[in-house]
Every structure is written in structure tokens, then in C-alpha cells.
Phi, psi and omega in degrees: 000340192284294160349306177266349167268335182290328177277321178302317189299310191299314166342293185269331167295331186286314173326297206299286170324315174286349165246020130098039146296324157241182168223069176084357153193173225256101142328117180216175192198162194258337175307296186311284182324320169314309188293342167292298211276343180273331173283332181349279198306319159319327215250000194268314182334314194294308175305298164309004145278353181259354226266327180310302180286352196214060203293333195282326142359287180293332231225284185315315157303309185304337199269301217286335195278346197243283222292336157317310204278319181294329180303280184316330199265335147337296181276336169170069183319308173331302158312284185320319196286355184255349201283161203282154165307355170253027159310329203258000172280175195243167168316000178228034203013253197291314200322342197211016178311299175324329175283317178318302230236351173265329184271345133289014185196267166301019170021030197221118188221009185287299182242351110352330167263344183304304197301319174293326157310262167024268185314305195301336182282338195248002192259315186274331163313315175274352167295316179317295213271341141337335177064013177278124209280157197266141203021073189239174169295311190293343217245346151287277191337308192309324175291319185295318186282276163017309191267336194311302211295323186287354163283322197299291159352279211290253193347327189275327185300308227259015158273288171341293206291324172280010186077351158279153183193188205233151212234099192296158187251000000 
């Protein structure tokens, strides 16, 4: 399973870089991650009742959940690190999360939905292609690691968008 998360991340990382969304690492904060393990469970319930119609959807949401919480961790973590997982839904909760968090929270949708199509499309594509049979144990876990990594992505971009990056000292 490590395996598949260590390749899907490098995977969607050369994607992301190559399509000038990073500029060479997967940008992270222990704040974020931490914030990943409190949305998780909410944001997987939401996801697996959509993901058979909307796998990229689903997927695409998991990047837009990271690109917020990095957005929010920016502007005032303080304010911020508590707030609930349906801070981050739209008026029709998961269904319209995304028009909610490019529009209301990131105030930016230009290039934050190009990079989440993108990612989400090279992601579901390496899931497919995992060779894990569809509604097996494995081929959920797989899925589960799939959105992890793709919050991971979506953070890194809109830190990467927010101007940070890593600098040797």
C-alpha cells in the first residue's frame, strides 16, 4: 500500500510540475496534515457514496479540501484549525463543495479548477490502472489513499500559488 501512495504522489507530482501548478516539491505543513486526519473520516463517507458517478469529482474534491485548509492556514490558522468539515461544503454540502471553496474561500477559480481537473484526471486514471478489481477491499483502500494524496496535491498547489516554496539554507 506504501508503494502506491509513494508512486501516485510522485506521479501527480511530475504531472502537477509539469503543468507549472508546482515548481518542483510536494509543499506541506504538519498543520495541514494534521487537518487531513480530522476531515478524513467526513470527507470519505461523502466521497464513496458519489465516487461510482463522479469518480473524478470525488477525487477532484479531495485536492479543493487541501487547497482551503492551505488557503485558511495561510490567513489565520488560528481562526481557522477548528473550523467543522461542513465549513467547507457549499449549500448542497459535498455536491457543490468545490463552486463553495474556489468561491468562497479561495476567491480564485481560474486556475485551482484547471490544476483539480488535471490532477483529478491523472489520478483516477492511476487508480484504474492499479489493476485493483472494483468493489474489492483493495480497490477501496486504494481509493482512500487516492483522495489522501490528492488533498496532499491540493495543498501544495495553492501554497506553491500563495508563494511559498523551499529554499535550501
Amino acid at each position: 500500500m506504501s508503494d502506491y501512495l509513494n508512486d501516485l504522489t510522485d506521479y501527480l507530482l511530475k504531472a502537477a510540475i509539469g503543468s507549472g501548478y508546482l515548481k518542483g516539491a510536494l509543499l506541506s505543513s504538519p498543520d495541514i496534515d494534521e487537518a487531513w486526519m480530522n476531515y478524513a473520516a467526513s470527507f470519505y463517507a461523502d466521497a464513496v457514496h458519489n465516487f461510482n458517478e463522479y469518480p473524478e469529482f470525488c477525487l477532484a474534491c479531495a485536492g479543493y479540501l487541501g487547497m482551503a485548509v492551505a488557503h485558511l492556514w495561510d490567513k489565520n490558522w488560528e481562526q481557522y484549525k477548528d473550523a467543522p468539515y461542513s465549513f467547507f461544503q457549499g449549500p448542497r454540502g459535498f455536491d457543490d463543495m468545490d463552486d463553495h471553496i474556489t468561491g468562497n474561500i479561495l476567491r480564485e477559480s481560474d486556475k485551482s479548477v484547471a490544476a483539480m481537473e488535471s490532477c483529478s484526471v491523472a489520478a483516477c486514471h492511476f487508480l484504474y490502472k492499479s489493476g485493483a478489481e472494483p468493489g474489492t477491499a483493495e480497490a477501496y483502500k486504494l481509493f482512500l489513499k487516492t483522495m489522501e494524496v490528492m488533498y496532499r496535491i491540493g495543498a501544495a498547489i495553492e501554497l506553491c500559488r500563495l508563494g511559498y516554496k523551499f529554499e535550501k539554507i
